[in-house]
C-alpha positions in Angstrom: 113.7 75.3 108.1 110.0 74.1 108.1 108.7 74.8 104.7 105.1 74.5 105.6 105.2 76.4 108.5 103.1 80.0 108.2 100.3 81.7 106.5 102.0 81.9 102.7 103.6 78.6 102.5 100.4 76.6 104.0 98.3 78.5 101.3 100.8 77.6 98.7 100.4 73.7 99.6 97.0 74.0 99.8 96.7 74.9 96.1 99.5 72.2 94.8 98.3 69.3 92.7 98.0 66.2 94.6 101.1 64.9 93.7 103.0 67.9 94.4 101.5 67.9 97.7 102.6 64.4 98.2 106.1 65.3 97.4 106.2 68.4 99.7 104.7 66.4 102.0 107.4 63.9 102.1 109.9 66.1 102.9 111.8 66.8 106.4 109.2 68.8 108.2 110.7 69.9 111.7 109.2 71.0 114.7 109.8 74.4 115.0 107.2 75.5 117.8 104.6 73.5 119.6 102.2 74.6 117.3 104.0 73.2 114.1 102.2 70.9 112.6 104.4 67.9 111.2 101.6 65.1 110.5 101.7 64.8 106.7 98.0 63.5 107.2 96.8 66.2 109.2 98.5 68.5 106.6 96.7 67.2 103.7 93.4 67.3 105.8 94.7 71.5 106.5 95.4 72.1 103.0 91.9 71.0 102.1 89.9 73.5 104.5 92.6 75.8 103.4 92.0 75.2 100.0 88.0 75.8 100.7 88.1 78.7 102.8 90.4 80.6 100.9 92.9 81.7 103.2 94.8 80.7 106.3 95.7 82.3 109.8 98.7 80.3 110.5 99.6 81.1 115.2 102.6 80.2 116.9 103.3 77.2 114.5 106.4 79.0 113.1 107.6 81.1 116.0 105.8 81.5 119.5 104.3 84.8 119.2 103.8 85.3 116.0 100.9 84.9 113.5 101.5 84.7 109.6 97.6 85.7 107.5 98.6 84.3 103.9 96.5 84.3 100.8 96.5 82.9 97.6 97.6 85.7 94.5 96.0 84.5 91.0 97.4 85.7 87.7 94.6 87.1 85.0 94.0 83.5 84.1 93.3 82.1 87.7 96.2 80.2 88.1 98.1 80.4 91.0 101.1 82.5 91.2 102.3 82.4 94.4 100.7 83.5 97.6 100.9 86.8 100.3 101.6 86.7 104.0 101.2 89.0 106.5 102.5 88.9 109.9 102.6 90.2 113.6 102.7 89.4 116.7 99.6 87.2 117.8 98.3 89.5 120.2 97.4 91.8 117.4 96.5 89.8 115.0 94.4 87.2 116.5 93.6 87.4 120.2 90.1 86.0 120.0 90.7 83.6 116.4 91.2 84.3 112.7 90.2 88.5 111.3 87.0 88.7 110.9 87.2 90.4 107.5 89.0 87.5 105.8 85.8 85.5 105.3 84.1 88.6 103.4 86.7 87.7 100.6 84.8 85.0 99.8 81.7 87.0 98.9 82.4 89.0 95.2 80.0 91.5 95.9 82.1 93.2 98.3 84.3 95.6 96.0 86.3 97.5 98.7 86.2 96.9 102.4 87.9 99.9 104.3 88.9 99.5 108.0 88.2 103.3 109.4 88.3 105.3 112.5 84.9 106.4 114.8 82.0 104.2 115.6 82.1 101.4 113.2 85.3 99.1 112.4 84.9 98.5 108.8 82.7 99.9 105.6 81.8 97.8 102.6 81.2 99.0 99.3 79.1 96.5 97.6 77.2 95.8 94.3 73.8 94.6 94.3 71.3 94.4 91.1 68.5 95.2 93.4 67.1 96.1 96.3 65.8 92.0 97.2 69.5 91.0 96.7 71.2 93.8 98.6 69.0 92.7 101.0 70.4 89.3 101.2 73.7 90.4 100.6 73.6 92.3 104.0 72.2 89.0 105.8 75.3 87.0 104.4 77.4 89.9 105.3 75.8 90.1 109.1 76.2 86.2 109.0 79.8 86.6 109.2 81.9 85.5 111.9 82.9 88.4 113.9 80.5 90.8 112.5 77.9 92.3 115.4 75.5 94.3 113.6 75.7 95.9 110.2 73.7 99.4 109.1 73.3 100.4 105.2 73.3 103.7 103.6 72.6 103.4 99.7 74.6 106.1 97.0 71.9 107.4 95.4 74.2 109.4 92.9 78.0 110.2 92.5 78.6 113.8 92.8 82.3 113.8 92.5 85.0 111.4 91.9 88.5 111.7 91.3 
């Protein structure tokens, strides 16, 4: 079985030490689809953008028609504890490239990000200390690949909450 094939375990090397990543490199690394990727020194290159963008979308490179999203899981003291992947079948999941969503991670002062029904695909709930920087925090947000226009309502006071 190809150990480094899929969203979780491709996270999971992208977050190894160097010299645990030269060990799990060195192991038997089959082909399992066309898409696997078996170059150790393509791998390491992967693990790095990997490692930077925070996530992976992993197509076809375990089983043709499938697509594995993994992510990294931190315990309270930001060490890695292992990592999350999610999969289906590529159609779904990635017909035009990676979820547009996944790079919002990377931005803390998105809190929640709810994907709902109706005219828009996704709302944010985000803190900003003021006005200027929820201003720039909706131009980074807009910036975002895959994201075609955004609007902005502000919650002027909390009225009920459960």
């Amino acid at each position: 079985m190809h150990a480094l094939g899929g969203g979780g375990p491709r996270v999971l090397l992208a977050y190894l030490d160097d010299d645990q990543r030269r060990l799990a490199l060195s192991l038997d690394l089959p082909k399992r689809a066309p898409a696997s990727q078996t170059d150790p020194d393509l791998l390491w290159r992967e693990a790095e953008r990997i490692r930077a963008q925070g996530w992976e979308l992993a197509a076809d490179d375990f089983f043709i028609g499938l697509t594995g999203v993994g992510v990294p899981i931190f315990d309270r003291s930001g060490a890695l504890a292992g990592a999350l992947s999610i999969s289906s079948l590529t159609s779904i999941v990635a017909p035009e490239g990676h979820p547009a969503h996944l790079d919002a991670r990377r931005i803390p002062e998105i809190r929640t990000l709810h994907s709902i029904s109706g005219q828009f695909d996704m709302i944010a709930v985000v803190v900003a200390p003021a006005i200027g920087e929820l201003d720039g925090l909706i131009d980074r947000i807009g910036a975002l690949e895959g994201v075609e226009r955004t609007m902005s309502s502000i919650i002027l006071s909390t009225r009920i909450e459960r």
